[in-house]
LUMKE-946144 format. One record per residue (C-alpha): residue number from 1; x, y, z. Coordinates in steps of 0.1 Angstrom, whole numbers. Example, Ala and Ser with C-alpha at 12.3 -4.5 7.8 and 13.67 -1.06 7.14 Angstrom:
2
<rec n="1" X="123" Y="-45" Z="78"/>
<rec n="2" X="137" Y="-11" Z="71"/>
***
This chain:
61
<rec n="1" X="580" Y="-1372" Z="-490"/>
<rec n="2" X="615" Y="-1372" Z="-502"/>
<rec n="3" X="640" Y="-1374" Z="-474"/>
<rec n="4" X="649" Y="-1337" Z="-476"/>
<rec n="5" X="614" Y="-1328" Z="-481"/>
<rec n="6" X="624" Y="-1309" Z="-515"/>
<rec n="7" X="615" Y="-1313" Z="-547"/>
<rec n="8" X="584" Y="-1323" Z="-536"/>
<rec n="9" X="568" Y="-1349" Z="-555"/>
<rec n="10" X="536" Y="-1341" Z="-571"/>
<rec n="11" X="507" Y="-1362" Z="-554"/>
<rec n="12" X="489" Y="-1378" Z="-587"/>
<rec n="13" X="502" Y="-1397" Z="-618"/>
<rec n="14" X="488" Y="-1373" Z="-641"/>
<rec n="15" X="512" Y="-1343" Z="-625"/>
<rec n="16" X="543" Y="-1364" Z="-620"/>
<rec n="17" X="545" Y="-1372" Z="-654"/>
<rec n="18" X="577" Y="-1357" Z="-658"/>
<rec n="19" X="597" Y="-1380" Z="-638"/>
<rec n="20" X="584" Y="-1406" Z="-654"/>
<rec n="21" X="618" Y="-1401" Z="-680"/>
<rec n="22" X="642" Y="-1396" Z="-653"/>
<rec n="23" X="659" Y="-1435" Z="-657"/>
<rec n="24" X="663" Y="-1431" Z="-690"/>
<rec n="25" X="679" Y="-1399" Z="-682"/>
<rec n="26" X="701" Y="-1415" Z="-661"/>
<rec n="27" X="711" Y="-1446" Z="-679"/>
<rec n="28" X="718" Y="-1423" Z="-711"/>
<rec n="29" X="741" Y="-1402" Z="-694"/>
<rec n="30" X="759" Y="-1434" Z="-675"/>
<rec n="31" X="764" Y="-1448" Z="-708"/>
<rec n="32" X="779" Y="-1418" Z="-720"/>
<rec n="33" X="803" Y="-1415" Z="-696"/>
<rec n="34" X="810" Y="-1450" Z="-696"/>
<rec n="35" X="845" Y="-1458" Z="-715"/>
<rec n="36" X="846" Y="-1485" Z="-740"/>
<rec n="37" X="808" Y="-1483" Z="-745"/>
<rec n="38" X="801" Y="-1498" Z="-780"/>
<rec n="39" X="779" Y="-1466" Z="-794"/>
<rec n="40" X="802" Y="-1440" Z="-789"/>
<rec n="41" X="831" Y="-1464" Z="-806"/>
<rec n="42" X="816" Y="-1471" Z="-836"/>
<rec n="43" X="812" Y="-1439" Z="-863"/>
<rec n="44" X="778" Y="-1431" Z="-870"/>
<rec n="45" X="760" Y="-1453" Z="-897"/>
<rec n="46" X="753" Y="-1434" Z="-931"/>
<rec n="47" X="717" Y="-1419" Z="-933"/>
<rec n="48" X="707" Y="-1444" Z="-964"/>
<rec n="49" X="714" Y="-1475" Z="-944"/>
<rec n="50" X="697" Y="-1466" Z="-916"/>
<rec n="51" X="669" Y="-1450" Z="-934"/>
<rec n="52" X="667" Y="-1490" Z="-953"/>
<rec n="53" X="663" Y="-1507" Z="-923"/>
<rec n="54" X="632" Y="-1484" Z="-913"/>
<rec n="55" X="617" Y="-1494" Z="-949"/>
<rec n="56" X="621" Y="-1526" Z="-940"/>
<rec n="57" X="610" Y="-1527" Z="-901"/>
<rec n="58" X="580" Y="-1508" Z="-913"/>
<rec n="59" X="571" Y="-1538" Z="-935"/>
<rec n="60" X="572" Y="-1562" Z="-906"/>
<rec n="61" X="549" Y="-1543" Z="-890"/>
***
C-alpha cells in the first residue's frame, strides 16, 4: 500500500501494467527540463539522414 493509501496499486502484473512506463516518463520529462541537455541543442536531423541510418541498422539485423 502506498503510504497515503491512494492510487492504489493494482495487486497483479498483468493489471499494473501501466506503471510499468512511469521512469521513462520521468526521465523524459527531467531531461527536458534539464538546461544544456544535448537533444534539445542540436536542430533536428533531416528526415533522409535519419531515414538512411534505419536502412542501414535494418541490414545489421
Amino acid at each position: 500500500m502506498e503510504l497515503t493509501g491512494q492510487p492504489y496499486r493494482p495487486e497483479t502484473p498483468a493489471t499494473d501494467s501501466g506503471h510499468a512506463g512511469i521512469p521513462a516518463l520521468r526521465l523524459a520529462l527531467q531531461r527536458a527540463a534539464m538546461p544544456g541537455f544535448a537533444a534539445l541543442d542540436s536542430p533536428p536531423r533531416p528526415v533522409r539522414a535519419v531515414e538512411a541510418d534505419l536502412v542501414r541498422l535494418e541490414t545489421w539485423r
